[in-house]
C-alpha positions as CSV (number, residue, x, y, z in Angstrom):
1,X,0.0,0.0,0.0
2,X,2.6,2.3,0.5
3,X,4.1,2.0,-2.7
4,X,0.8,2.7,-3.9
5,X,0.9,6.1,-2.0
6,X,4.1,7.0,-3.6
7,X,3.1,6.3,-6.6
8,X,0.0,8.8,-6.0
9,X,2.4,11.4,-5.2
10,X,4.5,10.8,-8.3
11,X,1.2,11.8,-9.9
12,X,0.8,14.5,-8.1
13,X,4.1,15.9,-8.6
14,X,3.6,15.1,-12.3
15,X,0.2,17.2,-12.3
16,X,2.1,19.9,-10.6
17,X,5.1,20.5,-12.8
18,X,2.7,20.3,-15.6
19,X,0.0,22.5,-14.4
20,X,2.9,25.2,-13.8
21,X,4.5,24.7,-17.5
22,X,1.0,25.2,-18.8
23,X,0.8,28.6,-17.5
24,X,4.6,28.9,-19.4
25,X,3.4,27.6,-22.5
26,X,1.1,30.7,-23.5
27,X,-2.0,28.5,-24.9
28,X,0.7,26.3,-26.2
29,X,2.4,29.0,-28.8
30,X,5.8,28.0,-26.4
31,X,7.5,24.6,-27.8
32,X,9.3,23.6,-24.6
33,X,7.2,24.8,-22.0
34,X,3.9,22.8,-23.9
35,X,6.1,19.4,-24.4
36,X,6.7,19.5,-20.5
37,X,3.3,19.7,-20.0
38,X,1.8,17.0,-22.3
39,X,4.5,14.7,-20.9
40,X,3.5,15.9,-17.8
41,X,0.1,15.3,-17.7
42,X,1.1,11.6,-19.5
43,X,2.9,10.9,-16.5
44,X,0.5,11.8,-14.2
45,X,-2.1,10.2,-15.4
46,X,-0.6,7.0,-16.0
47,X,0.6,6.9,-12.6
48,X,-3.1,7.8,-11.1
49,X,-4.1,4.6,-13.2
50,X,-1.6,2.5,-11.8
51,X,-2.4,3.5,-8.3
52,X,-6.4,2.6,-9.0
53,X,-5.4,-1.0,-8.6
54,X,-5.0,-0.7,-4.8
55,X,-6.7,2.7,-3.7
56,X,-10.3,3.7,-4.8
57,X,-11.2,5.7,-7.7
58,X,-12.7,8.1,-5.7
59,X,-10.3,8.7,-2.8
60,X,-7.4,8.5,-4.8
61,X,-8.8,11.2,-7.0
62,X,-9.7,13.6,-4.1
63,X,-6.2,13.0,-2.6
64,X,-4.0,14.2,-6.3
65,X,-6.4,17.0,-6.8
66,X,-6.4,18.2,-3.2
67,X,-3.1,18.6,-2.8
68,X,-2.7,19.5,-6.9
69,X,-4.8,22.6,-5.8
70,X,-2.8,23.1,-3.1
71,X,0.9,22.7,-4.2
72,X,-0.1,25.0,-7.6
73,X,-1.5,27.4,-5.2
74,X,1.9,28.1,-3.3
75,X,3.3,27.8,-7.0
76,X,1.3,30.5,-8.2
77,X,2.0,32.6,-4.7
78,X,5.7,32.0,-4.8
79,X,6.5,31.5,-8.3
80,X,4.1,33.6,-10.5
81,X,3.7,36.2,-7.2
82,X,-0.3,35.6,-7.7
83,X,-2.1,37.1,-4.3
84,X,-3.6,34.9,-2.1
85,X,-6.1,36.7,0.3
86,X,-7.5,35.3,3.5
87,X,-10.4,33.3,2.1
88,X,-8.6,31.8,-0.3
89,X,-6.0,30.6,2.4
90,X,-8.6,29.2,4.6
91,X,-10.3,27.0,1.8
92,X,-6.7,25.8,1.0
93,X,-6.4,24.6,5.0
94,X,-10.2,23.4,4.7
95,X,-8.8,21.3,1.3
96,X,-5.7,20.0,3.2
97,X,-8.2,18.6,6.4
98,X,-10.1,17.4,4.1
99,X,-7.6,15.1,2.8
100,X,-6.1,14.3,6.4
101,X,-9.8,13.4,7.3
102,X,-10.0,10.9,4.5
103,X,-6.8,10.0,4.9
104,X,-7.1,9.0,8.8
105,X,-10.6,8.6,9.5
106,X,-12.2,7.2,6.5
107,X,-12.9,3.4,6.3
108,X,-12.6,3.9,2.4
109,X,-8.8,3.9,3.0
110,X,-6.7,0.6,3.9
111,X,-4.3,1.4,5.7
């Protein structure tokens, strides 16, 4: 199972570094940026399809994009110096305790 859950955050770093390129890429008019993320997104996706074998469609899914949102979120703060006011800090920690509840408390979840 853990290998599983390393595999989910291969994923999600996949969906990350291609989520950030696409921003780069200019509606895809930029050649490197737009093969990072098509490979990218490849990658990610073929690793969310090889954790589906152990973890469930739907908790797997809410884990990569909940901390997707999250990770591109201090991207977008730190790299692209987007603002991030106070609501949209708390529904980032509301997203994050979200996935710890699933995480910890749900029976969905072998753990």
């Amino acid at each position: 199972m853990l290998k599983s859950y390393l595999v989910l955050l291969m994923a999600i770093v996949f969906e990350t570094v291609a989520t950030s390129f696409l921003k780069q890429s200019e509606q895809f008019t930029k050649f490197w940026p737009s093969v990072v993320t098509v490979a990218g997104y490849a990658a990610a996706f073929y690793c969310l399809s090889l954790v589906l074998k152990h973890i469930p469609v739907g908790i797997a899914y809410a884990i990569w994009s909940g901390v997707g949102i999250v990770l591109i979120a201090v991207i977008g703060f730190t790299v692209f110096k987007q603002h991030l006011d106070w609501p949209a800090v708390l529904g980032l920690a509301l997203i994050i305790a979200g996935v710890v509840v699933i995480n910890v408390f749900s029976d969905s979840v072998s753990h």
